[in-house]
N, C-alpha and C positions, 0 to 999 in steps of 0.2 A: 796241734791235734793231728793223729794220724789215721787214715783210713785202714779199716780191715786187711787190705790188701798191701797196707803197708805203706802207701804214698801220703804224702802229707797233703792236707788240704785246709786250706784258711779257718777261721771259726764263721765267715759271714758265708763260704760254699755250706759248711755242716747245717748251719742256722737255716739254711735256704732249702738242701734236702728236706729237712723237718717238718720247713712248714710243707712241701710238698705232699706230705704223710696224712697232713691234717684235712678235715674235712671244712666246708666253707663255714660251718656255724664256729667251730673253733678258732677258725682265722680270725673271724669278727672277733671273736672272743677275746685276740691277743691284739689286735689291734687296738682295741677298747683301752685295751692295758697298757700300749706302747703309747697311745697317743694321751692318757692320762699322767705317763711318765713324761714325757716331752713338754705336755701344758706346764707341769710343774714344774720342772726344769727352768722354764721358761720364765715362770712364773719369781724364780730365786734370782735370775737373770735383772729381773726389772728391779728387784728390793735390793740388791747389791746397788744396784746404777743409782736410784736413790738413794740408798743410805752414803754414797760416794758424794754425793752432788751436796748432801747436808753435811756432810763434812767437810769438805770444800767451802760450803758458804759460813760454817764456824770458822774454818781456819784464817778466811778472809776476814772475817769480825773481830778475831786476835787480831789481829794485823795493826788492822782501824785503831782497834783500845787502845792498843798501845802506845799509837799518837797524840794520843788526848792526853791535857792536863784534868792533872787529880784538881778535883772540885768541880769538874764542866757539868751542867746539866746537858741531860739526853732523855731520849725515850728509849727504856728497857723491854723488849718482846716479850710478853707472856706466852701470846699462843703467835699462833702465824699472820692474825689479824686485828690482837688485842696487845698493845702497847702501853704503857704506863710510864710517867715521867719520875726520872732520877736521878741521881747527882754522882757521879763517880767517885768513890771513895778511894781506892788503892786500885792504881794502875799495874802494877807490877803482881796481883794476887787474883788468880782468880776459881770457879768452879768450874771441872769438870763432869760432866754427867757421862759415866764409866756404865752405864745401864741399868734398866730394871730401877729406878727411880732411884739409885746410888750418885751420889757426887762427894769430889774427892776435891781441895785444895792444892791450888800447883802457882806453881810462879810462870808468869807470862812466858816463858822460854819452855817450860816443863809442857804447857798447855797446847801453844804451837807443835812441839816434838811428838806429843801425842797424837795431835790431828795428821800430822805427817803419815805418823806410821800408822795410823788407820786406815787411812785413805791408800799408802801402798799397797797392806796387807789385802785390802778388799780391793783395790786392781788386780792384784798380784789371781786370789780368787776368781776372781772377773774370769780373766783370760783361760785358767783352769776349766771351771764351767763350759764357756762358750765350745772350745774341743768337746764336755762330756756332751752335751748340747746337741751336737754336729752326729755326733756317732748315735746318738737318741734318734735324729731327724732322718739319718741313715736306715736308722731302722724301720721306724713307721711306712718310710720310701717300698723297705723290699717285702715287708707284709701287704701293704696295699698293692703293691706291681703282683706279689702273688695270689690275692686273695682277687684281683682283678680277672688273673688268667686262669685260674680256677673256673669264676662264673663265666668268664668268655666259652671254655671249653665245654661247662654244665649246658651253655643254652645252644651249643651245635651238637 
């Protein structure tokens, strides 16, 4: 970005004249906005980490099954606290739940390879995020330090 004058100057100096420009009801104003963008942010932050962590505890559950002999009785998970007893059928075949209440059949190798690259691809996002994250947190930082020095100056 370049100034009138011709010099170049960052987009976080231009960002910073700006708000300079603005009056403190405005400031609030974007504040309100930066910091509702950051909560959420934040908020994608957390459902990534979880949805990492339930893939991770399937992928480890593949693992298990696949030690087991066909025949073994077990307890099958319904929910995260309702369990039901059952007997393994085929070790080697199992369901994927692909989302939105979708499941797909895959063989024990197919089903691991998928939890694999799930769980990369949403680290892989992770790391993505936490950078856009950073520059979100940056921001709320230099409207709040300006919207600070605004009222500083309003009440002398």
């Amino acid at each position: 970005m370049a100034s009138s004058k011709g010099v170049a100057t960052s987009p976080a100096a231009a960002r910073a004249s700006d708000m300079e420009k603005m009056s403190i009801e405005q400031l609030k104003a974007v504040k309100e906005q930066v910091d509702l963008e950051f909560n959420l942010l934040q908020d994608s932050l957390n459902n990534i980490k979880t949805a990492t962590g339930r893939l991770e505890v399937a992928a480890t559950s593949l693992n298990d099954l696949s030690h087991r002999p066909q025949g073994k009785k077990m307890l099958v998970p319904l929910t995260a606290s309702l369990y039901v007893p059952g007997t393994l059928d085929d070790a080697d075949r199992v369901l994927v739940d692909i989302g939105t209440g979708y499941f797909v059949e895959k063989t024990m190798n197919e089903g691991k390879d998928y939890c694999e690259r799930k769980i990369a691809l949403l680290k892989s996002r992770f790391v993505l995020l936490i950078e856009v994250c950073f520059r979100s947190y940056l921001c709320v930082k230099d409207v709040e330090n300006c919207l600070h020095l605004k009222i500083l100056a309003q009440d002398t």
